[in-house]
C-alpha positions in Angstrom: 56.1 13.0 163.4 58.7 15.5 164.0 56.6 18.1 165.1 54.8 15.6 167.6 58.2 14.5 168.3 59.1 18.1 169.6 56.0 18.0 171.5 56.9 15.5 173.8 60.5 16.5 174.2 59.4 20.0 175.1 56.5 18.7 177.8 59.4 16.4 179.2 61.5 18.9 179.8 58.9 21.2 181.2 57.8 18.6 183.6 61.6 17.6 184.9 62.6 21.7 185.1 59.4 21.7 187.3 60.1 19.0 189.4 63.6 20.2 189.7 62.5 23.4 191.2 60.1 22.0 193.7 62.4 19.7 195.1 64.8 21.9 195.0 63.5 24.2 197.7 62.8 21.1 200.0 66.0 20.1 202.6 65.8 17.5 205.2 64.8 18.5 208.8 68.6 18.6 210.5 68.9 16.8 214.2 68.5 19.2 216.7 68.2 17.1 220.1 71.3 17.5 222.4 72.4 21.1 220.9 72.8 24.2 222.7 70.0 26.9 221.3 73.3 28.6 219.7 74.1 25.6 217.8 70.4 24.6 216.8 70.0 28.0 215.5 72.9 28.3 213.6 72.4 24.8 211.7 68.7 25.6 210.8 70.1 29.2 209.5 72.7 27.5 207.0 69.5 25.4 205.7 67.3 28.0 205.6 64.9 27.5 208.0 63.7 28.9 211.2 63.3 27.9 215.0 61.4 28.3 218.2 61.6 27.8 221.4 58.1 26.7 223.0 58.2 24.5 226.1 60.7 23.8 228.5 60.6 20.7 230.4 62.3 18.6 233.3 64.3 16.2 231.6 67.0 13.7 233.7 68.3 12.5 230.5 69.0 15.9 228.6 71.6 18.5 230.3 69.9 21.6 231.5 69.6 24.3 228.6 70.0 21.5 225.7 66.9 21.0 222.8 65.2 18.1 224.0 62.8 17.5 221.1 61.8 19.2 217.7 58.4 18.9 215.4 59.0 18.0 212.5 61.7 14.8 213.5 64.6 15.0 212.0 65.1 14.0 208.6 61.2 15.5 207.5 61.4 17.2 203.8 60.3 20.9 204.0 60.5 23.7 202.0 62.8 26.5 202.8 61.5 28.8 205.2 60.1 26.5 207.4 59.3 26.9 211.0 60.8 24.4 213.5 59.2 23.8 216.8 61.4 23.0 219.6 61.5 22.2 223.2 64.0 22.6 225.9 65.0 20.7 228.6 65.5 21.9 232.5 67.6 19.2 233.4 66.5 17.1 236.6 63.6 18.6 239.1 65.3 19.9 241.6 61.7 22.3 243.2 59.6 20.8 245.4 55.6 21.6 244.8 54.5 24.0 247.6 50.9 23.2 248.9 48.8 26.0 248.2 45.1 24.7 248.8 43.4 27.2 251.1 45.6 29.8 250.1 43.9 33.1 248.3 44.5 33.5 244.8 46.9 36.2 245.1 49.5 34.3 247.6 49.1 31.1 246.5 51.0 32.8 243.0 53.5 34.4 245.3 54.2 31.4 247.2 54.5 29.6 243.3 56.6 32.5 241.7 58.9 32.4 244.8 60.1 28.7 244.2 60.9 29.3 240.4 57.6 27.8 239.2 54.6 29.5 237.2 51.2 29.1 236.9 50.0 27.1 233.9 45.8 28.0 233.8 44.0 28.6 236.2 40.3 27.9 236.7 36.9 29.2 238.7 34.2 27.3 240.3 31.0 28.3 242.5 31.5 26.3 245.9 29.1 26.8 248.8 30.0 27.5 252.0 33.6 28.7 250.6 34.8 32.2 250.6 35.6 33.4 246.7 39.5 34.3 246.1 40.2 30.4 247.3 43.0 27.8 246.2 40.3 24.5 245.9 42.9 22.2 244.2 46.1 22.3 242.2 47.8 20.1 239.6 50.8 18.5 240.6 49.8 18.2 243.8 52.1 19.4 247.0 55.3 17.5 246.9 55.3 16.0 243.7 58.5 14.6 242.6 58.1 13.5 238.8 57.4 17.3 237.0 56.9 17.4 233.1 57.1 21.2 233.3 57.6 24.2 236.0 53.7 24.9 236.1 51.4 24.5 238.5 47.3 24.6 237.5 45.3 25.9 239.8 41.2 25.8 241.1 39.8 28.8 242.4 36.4 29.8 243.8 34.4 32.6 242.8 31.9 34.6 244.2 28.2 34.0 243.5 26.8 35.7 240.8 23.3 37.1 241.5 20.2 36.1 239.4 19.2 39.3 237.7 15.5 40.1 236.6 13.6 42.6 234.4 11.7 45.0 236.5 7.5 44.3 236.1 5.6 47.3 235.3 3.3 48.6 238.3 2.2 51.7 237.3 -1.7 51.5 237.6 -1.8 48.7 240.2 -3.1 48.5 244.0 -0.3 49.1 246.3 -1.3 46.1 248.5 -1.6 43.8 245.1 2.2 45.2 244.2 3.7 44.9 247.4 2.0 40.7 247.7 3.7 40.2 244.3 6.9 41.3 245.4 7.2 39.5 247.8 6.1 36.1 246.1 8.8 36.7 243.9 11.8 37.4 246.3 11.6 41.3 246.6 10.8 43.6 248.9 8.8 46.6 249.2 11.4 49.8 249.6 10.0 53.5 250.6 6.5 54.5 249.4 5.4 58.3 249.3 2.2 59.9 248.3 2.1 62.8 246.3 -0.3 65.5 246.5 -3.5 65.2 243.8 -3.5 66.9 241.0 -5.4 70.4 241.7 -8.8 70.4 240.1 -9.2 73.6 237.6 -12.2 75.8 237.9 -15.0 76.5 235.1 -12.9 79.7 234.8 -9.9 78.5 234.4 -10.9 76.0 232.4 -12.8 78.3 229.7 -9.7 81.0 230.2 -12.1 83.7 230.7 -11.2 85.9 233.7 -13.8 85.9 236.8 -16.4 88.9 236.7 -15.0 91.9 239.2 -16.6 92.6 242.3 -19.3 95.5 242.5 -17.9 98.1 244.6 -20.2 97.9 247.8 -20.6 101.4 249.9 -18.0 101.6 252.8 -19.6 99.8 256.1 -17.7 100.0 259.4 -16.9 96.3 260.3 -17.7 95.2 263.9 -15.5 94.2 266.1 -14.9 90.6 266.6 -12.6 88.5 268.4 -9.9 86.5 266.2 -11.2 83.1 264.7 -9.5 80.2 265.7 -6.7 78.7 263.6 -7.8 75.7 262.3 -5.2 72.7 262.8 -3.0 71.5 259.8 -4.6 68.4 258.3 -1.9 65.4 258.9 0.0 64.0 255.8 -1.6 61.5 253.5 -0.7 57.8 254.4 -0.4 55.0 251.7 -2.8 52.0 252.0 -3.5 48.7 250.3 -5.9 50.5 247.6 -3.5 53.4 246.9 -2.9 53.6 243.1 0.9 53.9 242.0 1.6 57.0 240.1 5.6 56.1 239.1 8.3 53.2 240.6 12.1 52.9 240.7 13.8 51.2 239.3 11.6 51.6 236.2 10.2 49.0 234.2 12.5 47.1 231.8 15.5 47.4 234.1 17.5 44.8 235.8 17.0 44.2 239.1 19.1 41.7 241.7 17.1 38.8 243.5 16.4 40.5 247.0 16.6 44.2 246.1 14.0 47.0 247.1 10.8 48.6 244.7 10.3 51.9 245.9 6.9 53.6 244.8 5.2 56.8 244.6 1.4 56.6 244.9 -1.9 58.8 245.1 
């Protein structure tokens, strides 16, 4: 009995120096609203805990540079340590919201930074018939009088973005059944040149042997003959429908934009 006794006194003890110690490193979320950022910070440093600044907002009711609300509320138990999110208030709006639809991105952010605002986000949309770099809408709009917060949003358009598509092989094909199937698809048909065939080898050449030398035939005295004619220079090979395509650019497997030229080398 005495032993069981000791047991209990000991787990008792255990459990109220435990409890003790937990709740001894918890204090009660002070009352920040109304106090300079001086004052705030000092009373969270005598409890141990820390503070930030997030927002700032337009407040008629708070004086200009004063916390105008905290997470956690005050009186919140938390452990020592703890982080304390505050706000602070601007005081009455006293900026009027400049209208900057139609404005490019670029001044429309001047004309906001000038007035003592800033740009909260700031979004992109496709819009047809629009130039890109182009204030659509903005949130508050132009003249607002009741602002939460000195930021502006803003819609802007952006340019097109081009389809892109994998180049086809053609390598092998018909010109004329390349160049129809470009253009079904959007494409056109870019320079095409013909390259010379390949030169066809001789028996000799092929067996590398060397060609038998010429029997040494007894001098004769040539007769006099007039100069042949030249013969004219045969005119450059022209691509048709049924030339065969040797090679293309871009190659096949690379991106190519909707609209863009195939150039082709055929034989």
């Amino acid at each position: 009995m005495l032993a069981l006794v000791l047991v209990i006194v000991a787990m008792v003890s255990a459990l109220t120096a435990m409890r003790l110690a937990i709740h001894g490193q918890e204090v009660a979320v002070p009352a920040l609203v109304g106090l300079s950022p001086s004052e705030a910070e000092k009373t969270t440093s005598n409890l141990g805990l820390q503070m930030t600044i997030e927002r700032q907002y337009y407040s008629p009711q708070i004086p200009e540079g004063r916390i105008m609300s905290q997470l956690p509320p005050a009186g919140t138990k938390v452990r020592r340590g703890w982080q304390l999110r505050l706000a602070q208030s601007l005081g009455p709006t006293r900026v009027a919201v400049p209208d900057v639809t139609g404005e490019s991105e670029h001044a429309a952010e001047l004309n906001i930074r000038r007035r003592g605002l800033d740009i909260s986000s700031m979004a992109a949309v496709e819009a047809a018939g629009i130039p890109a770099d182009q204030v659509l809408a903005q949130d508050p709009m132009a003249n607002a009088t009741q602002l939460a917060a000195p930021k502006i949003s803003l819609l802007v358009t952006s340019a097109a973005v081009s389809q892109a598509f994998v180049m086809p092989n053609f390598v092998g094909q018909p010109l004329g059944t390349a160049n129809r199937t470009l253009q079904d698809a959007g494409f056109r048909l870019g320079n095409v040149n013909v390259v010379a065939p390949a030169p066809v080898a001789t028996p000799d050449q092929v067996s590398g042997e060397a060609p038998p030398a010429a029997t040494a035939a007894p001098p004769q005295t040539a007769p006099v003959t007039s100069p042949a004619p030249a013969t004219p220079a045969a005119p450059p090979a022209q691509a048709t429908p049924a030339s065969m395509i040797v090679s293309q650019w871009p190659a096949a497997g690379q991106k190519i934009a909707a609209g863009a030229a195939v150039s082709f080398e055929v034989r």
